[in-house]
C-alpha positions in Angstrom: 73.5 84.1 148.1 71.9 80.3 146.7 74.2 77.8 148.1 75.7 79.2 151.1 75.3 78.8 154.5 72.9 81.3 156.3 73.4 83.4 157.6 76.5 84.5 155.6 79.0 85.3 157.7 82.5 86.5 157.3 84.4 84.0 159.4 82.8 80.9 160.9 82.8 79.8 164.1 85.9 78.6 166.0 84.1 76.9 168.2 84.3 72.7 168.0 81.0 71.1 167.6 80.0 67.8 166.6 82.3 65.8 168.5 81.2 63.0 170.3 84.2 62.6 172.5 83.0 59.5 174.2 83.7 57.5 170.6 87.2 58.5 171.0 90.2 57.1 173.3 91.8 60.3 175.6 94.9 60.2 172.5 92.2 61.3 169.9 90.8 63.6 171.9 94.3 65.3 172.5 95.1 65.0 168.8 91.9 66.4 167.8 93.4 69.5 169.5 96.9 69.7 168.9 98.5 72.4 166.4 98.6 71.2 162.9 96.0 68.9 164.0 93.6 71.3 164.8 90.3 71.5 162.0 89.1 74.8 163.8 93.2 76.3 163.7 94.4 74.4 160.5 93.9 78.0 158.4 96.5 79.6 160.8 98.9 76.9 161.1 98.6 76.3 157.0 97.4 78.9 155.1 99.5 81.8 157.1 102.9 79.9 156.9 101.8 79.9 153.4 101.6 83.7 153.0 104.7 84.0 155.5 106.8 81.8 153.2 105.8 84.5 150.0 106.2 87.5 152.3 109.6 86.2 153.4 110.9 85.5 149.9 109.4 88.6 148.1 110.7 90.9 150.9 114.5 88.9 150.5 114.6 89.6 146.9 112.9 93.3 146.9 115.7 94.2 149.8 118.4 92.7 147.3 117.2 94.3 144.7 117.4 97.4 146.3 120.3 97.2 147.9 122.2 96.5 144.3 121.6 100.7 143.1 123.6 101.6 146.3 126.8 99.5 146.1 129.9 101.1 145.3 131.1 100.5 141.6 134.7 101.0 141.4 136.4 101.6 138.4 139.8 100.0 137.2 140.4 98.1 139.8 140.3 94.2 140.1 137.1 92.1 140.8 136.6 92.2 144.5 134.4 89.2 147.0 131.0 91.9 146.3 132.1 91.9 142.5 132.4 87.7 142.4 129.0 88.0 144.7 127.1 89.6 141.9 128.1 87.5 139.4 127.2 85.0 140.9 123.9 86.4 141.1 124.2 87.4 137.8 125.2 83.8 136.3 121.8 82.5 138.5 119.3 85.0 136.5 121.0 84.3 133.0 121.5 80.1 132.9 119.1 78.2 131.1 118.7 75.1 129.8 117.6 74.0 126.4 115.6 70.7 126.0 116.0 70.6 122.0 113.4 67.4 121.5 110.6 69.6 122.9 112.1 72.8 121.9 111.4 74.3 124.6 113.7 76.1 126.9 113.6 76.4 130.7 113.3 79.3 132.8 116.8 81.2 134.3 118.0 78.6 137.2 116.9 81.7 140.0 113.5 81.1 138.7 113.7 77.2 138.8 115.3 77.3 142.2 112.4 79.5 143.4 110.0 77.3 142.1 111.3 74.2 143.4 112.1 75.5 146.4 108.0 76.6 146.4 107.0 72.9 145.6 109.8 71.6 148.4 107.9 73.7 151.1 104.8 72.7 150.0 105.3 69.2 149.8 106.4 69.2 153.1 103.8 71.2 154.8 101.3 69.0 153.2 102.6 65.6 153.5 105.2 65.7 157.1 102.3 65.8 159.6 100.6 62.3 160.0 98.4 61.0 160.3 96.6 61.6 156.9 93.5 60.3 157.3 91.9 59.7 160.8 91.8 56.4 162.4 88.5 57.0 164.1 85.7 58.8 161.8 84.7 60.3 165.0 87.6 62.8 164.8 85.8 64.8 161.7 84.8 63.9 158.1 87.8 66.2 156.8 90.6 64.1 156.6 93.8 66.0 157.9 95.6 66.1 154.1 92.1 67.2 152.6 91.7 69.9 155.3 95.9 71.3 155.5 96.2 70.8 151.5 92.9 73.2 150.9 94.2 76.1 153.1 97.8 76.0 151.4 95.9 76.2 148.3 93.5 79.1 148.9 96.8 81.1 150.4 98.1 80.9 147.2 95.3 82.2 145.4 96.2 85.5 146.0 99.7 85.9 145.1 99.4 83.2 141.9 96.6 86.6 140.7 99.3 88.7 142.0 102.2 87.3 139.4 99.7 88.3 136.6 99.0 92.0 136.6 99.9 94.5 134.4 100.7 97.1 137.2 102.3 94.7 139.7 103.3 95.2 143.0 105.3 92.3 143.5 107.2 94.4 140.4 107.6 97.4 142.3 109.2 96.0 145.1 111.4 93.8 143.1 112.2 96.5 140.7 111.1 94.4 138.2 108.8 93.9 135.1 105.4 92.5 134.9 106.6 89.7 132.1 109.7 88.7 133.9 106.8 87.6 137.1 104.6 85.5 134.4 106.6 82.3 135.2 105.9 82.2 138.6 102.3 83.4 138.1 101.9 79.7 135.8 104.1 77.5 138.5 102.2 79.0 141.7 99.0 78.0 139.9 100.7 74.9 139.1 100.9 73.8 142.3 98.0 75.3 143.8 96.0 72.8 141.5 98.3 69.7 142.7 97.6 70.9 146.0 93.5 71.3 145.1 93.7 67.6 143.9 95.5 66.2 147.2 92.5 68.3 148.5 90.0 66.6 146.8 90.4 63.0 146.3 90.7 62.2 149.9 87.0 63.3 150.5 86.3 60.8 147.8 88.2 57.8 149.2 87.2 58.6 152.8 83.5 59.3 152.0 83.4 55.7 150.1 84.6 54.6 153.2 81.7 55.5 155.4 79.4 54.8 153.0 78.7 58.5 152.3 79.5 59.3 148.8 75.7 59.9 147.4 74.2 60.9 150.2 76.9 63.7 150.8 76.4 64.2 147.0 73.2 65.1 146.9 72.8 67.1 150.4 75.8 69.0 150.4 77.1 71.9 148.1 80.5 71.4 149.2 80.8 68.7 146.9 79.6 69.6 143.5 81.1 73.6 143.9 84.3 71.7 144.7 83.9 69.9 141.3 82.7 73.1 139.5 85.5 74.8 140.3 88.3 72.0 139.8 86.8 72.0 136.2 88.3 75.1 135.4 91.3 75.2 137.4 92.3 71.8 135.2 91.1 74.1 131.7 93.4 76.9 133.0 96.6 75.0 134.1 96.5 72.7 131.0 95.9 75.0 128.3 98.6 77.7 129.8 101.6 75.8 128.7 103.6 77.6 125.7 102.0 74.6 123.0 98.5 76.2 123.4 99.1 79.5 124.6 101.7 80.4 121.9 100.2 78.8 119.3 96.7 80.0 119.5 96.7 83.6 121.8 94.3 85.4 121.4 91.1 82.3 121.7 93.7 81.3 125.1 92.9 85.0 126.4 89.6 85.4 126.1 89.2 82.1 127.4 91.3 82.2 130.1 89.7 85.2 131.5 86.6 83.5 131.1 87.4 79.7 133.2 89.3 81.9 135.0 85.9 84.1 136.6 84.2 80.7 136.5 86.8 79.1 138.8 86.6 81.7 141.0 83.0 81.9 141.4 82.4 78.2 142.1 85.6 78.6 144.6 84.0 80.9 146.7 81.2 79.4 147.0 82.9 76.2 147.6 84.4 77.6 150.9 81.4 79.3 152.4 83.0 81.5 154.8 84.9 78.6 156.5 87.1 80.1 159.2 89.1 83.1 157.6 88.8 81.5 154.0 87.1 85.1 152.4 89.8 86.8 153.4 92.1 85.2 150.9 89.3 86.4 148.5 89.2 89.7 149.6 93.0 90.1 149.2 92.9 88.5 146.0 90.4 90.9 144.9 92.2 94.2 146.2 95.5 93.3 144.4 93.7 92.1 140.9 90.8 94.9 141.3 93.3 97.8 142.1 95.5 96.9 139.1 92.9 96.4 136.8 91.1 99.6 137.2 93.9 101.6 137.1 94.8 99.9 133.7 91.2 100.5 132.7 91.1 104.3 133.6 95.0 104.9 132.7 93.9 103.3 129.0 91.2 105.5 128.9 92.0 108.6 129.4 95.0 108.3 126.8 93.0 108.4 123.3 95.3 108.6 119.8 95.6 108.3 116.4 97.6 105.6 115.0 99.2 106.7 111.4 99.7 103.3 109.4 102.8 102.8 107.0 103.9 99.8 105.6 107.7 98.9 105.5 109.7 96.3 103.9 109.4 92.6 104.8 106.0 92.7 106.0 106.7 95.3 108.8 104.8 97.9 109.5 105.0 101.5 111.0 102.5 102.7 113.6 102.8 106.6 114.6 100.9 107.3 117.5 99.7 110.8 118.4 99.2 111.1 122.0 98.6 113.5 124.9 102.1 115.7 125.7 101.5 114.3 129.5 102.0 111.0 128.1 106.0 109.9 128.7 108.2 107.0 128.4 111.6 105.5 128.7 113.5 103.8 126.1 113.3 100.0 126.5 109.4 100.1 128.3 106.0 99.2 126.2 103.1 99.9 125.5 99.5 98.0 125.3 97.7 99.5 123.0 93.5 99.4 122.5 92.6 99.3 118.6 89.1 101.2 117.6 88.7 98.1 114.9 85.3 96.6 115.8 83.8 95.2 119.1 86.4 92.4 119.0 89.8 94.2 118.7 88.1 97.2 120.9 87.8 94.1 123.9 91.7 93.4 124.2 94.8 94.9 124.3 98.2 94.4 122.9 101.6 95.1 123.8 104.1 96.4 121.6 107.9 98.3 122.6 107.8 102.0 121.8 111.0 102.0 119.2 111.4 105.7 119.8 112.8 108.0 122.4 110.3 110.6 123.8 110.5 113.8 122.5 108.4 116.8 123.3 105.6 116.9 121.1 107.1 113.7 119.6 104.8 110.5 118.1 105.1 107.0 119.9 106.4 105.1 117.2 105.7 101.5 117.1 107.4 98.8 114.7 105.0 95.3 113.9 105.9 92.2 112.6 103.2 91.8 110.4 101.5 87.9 111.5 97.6 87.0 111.7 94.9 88.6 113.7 95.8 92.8 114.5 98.5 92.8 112.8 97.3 91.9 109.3 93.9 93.9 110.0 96.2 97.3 110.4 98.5 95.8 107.6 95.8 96.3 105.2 94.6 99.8 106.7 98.2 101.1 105.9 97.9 99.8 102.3 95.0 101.9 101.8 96.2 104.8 103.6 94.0 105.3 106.5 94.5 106.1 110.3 93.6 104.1 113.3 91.5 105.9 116.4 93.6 103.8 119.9 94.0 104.1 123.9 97.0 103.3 125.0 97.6 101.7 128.0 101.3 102.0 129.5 104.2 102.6 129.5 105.7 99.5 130.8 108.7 97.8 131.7 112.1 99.1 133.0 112.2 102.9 133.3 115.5 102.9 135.1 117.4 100.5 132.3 118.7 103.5 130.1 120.2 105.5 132.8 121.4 102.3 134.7 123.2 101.5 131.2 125.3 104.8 131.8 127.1 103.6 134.6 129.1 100.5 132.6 132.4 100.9 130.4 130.9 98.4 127.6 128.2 98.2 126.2 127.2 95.5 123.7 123.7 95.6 122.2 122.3 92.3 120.3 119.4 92.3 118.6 117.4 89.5 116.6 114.8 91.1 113.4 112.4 93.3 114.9 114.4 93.1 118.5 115.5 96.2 117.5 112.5 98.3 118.7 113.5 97.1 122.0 117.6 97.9 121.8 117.4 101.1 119.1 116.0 103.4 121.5 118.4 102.3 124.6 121.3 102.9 121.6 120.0 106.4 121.0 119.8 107.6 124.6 122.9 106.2 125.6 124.8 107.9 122.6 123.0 111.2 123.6 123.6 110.9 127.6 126.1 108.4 128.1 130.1 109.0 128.7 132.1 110.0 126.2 135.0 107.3 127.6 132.3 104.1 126.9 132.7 101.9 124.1 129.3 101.1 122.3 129.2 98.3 119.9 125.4 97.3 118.1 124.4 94.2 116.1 121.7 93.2 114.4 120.8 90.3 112.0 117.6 90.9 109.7 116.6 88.2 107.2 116.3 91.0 104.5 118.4 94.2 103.3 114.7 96.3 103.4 113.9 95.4 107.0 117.3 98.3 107.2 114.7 100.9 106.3 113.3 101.7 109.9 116.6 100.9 111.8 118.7 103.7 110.1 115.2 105.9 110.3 116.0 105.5 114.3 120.1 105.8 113.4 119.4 109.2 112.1 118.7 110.4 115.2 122.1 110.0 116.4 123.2 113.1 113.7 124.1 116.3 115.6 125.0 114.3 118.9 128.6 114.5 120.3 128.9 110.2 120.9 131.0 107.9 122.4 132.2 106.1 119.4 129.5 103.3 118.5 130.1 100.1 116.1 127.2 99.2 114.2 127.5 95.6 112.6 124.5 94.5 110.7 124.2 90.9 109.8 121.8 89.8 106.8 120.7 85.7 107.0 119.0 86.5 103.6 119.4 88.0 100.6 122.4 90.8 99.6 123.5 93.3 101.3 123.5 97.0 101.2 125.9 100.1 101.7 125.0 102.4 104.4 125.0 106.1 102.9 127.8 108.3 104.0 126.9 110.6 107.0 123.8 108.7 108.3 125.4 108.5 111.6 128.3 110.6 113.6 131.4 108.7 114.3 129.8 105.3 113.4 132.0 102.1 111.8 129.1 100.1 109.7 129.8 96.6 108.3 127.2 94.4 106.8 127.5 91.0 106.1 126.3 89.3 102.8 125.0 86.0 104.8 124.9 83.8 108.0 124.4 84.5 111.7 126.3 86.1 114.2 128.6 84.3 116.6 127.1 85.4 119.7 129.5 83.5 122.1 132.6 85.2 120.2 130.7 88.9 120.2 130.2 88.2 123.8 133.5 86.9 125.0 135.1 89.9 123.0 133.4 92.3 124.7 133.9 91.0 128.2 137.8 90.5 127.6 138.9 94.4 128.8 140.6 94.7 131.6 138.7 95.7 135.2 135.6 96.6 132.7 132.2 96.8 133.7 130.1 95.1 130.8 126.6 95.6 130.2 124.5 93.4 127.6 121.3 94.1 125.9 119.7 91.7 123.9 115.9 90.8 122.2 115.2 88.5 119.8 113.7 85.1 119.1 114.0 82.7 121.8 116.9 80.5 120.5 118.5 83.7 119.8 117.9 84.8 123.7 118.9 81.3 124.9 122.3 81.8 122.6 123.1 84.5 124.1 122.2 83.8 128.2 124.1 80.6 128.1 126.8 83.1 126.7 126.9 85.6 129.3 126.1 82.6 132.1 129.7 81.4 131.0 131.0 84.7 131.1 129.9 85.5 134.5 131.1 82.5 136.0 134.1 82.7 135.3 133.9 86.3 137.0 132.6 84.6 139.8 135.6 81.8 139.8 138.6 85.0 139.1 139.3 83.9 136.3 138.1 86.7 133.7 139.4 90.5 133.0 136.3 91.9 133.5 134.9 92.8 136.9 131.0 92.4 136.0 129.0 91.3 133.4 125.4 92.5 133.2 122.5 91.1 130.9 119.6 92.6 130.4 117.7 90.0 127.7 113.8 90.7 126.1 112.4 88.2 124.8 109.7 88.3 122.0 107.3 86.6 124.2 106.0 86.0 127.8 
């Protein structure tokens, strides 16, 4: 290959060379050799504690995680030390914090903590060894920061991919969701590019030292690759935060992929096969390559017709005929491949089935109706026509409607078109849930018409034998409507002409019975989400501190976006 080293290896050498020890006093030539001081060891004694440090934290949290679906849950009986434990836990995973003159709201503390604690480690593996440059230029032309801050970099690489895919394995030992791993998947590649830039500027200053610069410039690859790919890598960190990703998706996606192979490429050239450096590559490419072409395949091979209808308050109604092998649970999603042209047939995009399987059943999908897709299949339901699509999925938490079983309360919130998210967790666990549980479901719309496919989904309830359920739905705009007699068994319904919901007060109510296990479900707009977190966070403290009646208090929050 043009630009590397020949002949191409897979490792390099471990054997010194270019030393000319008699330059040096007998301390250099000791230090030269020491661990962490070591040029020809530095990828063991940086780059593994790298990957040791992920392994040790994934593997902490997946045995956690697992070990929570085998604790005992008793029932009526006080908040015991594993109860106050959990809620702790509990209030960790749920507290945010809201910086109102940026809107923008952080990630749960856990996630924080994690990422701090990442940096911390870094920081200190990087910066606690000295010397950071050496004092004689005998000792090698890789300063020790340069050389240390490289290999914690490239041992990054792989699980920072890792955090992105769609079918993720860090997710299935955690037992949890590919969106819920996106925040680390931005912060790892955070810091791998601080980490690339303490790798890079010493070289600079250290080369304008000897005198160096342009001759090393113009003779060695290392140089301009390591440029090439730092191009990219600042693209991709800078345009990932929510301002440009939010605001402008789908260019940020196609773009992203695109930096994203450049960076990579010029990488991999940049290292050459030093020492184990490929390897990182190769790993990196087993975990992205292996997810992706299952997704491929799995999308593939599950060709459908999407059925267009349009609903009130520029909503819209997707039916899609699948293969009977094709299942899903209620809360997961779907990313689904629209036949629309060589630009929408390129991408994928996710959507919550808002149906319970059924056999034979459609997979029923509920749009807000915005720019791009959406307004495309918008005006393909106004004039009645049908969509060919692969869908890709499902996705998510398969386990959340049968974990939801196990808890005395449950309290579903939902924001507008949140619903598709919390309707068909409603459904299943008024079909399969006990008969003793108290069910309680709110939803504020902005209009009485966005109703329409919310009591299509309450229908489904008719025939069931339910615990008894309290529908509440709140209406910021507009009038409101009566709900026809007999739409639902066993249902109270109350609508409100106007306003919000108190979230804190529908919370604290539901968490006040006595030695009850509460469960939460919630999706809607971000300040909706962060209402309802900080919430629960208080709620769970105080479980935490004995000072509440119930014995745990669950959330399970979706957010709009990722």
């Amino acid at each position: 290959m043009l630009w590397l080293k020949k002949p191409v290896l897979w490792h390099s050498s471990r054997v010194p060379s270019g030393y000319d020890y008699a330059k040096m006093t007998p301390g250099e030539r000791l230090l030269i050799r020491e661990r962490f001081h070591d040029w020809y060891s530095a990828d063991w004694d940086y780059a593994l504690t790298t990957v040791y440090l992920f392994c040790a934290v994934i593997g902490l949290v997946a045995l956690v995680r697992w070990a929570s679906i085998f604790r005992p849950r008793k029932t009526n009986a006080p908040a015991g030390i594993v109860d106050k434990l959990v809620a702790v836990g509990g209030f960790l995973v749920t507290k945010q914090f809201r910086l109102a003159a940026f809107n923008y709201d952080s990630p749960p503390l856990a996630a924080m903590g994690a990422v701090v604690g990442l940096f911390v480690f870094t920081m200190a593996l990087m910066l606690a060894v000295k010397p950071y440059y050496w004092p004689n230029h005998e000792m090698g032309h890789s300063p020790p920061i340069a050389t240390r801050s490289g290999w914690i970099s490239i041992a990054i690489m792989p699980f920072m991919i890792a955090f992105a895919t769609k079918i993720n394995f860090i997710g299935l030992l955690a037992r949890t969701s590919h969106e819920r791993l996106q925040v680390f998947h931005r912060w790892s590649a955070t810091i791998m590019y601080i980490t690339s830039l303490v790798h890079t500027f010493p070289f600079i200053i250290n080369n304008i030292d000897m005198g160096m610069m342009r001759a090393e410039w113009k003779t060695s690859s290392y140089y301009w690759t390591g440029v090439v790919a730092l191009i990219p890598q600042t693209y991709l960190v800078a345009c990932s935060w929510g301002y440009f990703r939010n605001g402008y998706y789908e260019t940020f996606k196609k773009l992203h992929f695109v930096a994203a192979g450049l960076f990579m490429a010029a990488l991999f050239v940049h290292c050459c096969f030093r020492l184990t450096s490929w390897d990182y590559f190769w790993a990196t490419l087993a975990l992205y390559g292996t997810a992706w072409i299952t997704r491929l395949v799995r999308g593939l091979v599950t060709p459908g017709t999407a059925t267009l209808e349009g609903l009130p308050d520029r909503t819209l109604l997707a039916r899609v005929s699948t293969s009977r092998r094709f299942t899903w649970a209620p809360g997961q999603h779907v990313f689904v491949r629209f036949m629309l042209g060589p630009v929408h047939f390129a991408t994928t995009h996710p959507f919550t089935v808002s149906n319970c399987h059924s056999a034979g059943g459609s997979l029923e999908l509920i749009m807000r109706v915005r720019d791009g897709i959406t307004q495309e299949l918008y005006r393909r339901a106004a004039a009645g026509g049908a969509v060919r699509v692969f869908v890709d999925g499902p996705y998510g938490h398969a386990t959340l409607a049968r974990d939801l079983r196990a808890y005395d309360r449950v309290l579903f919130l939902a924001g507008g078109s949140g619903a598709t998210f919390t309707l068909p967790l409603l459904v299943d666990l008024v079909t399969n849930g006990r008969a003793e549980a108290t069910i309680e479901f709110v939803v504020a719309v902005r209009e009485s018409g966005s109703l329409e496919w919310i009591d299509r989904q309450l229908r489904d309830l008719k025939g069931a034998e339910p615990p008894r359920v309290a529908i509440t739905t709140y209406i910021t705009r507009g009038t409101s409507v009566s709900e026809k007699d007999g739409d639902a068994p066993d249902v109270a319904s109350r609508h409100e002409d106007e306003g919000r919901p108190d979230l804190a007060a529908l919370i604290r109510n539901a968490c006040s019975g006595a030695a009850a296990r509460v469960a939460i479900i919630a999706c809607g707009p971000d300040e909706f989400a962060y209402d309802v977190r900080r919430a629960v966070a208080a709620e769970q403290l105080r479980v935490a501190c004995g000072e509440a009646s119930a014995v745990e208090v669950y959330l399970h929050a979706e957010n709009y976006s990722w």
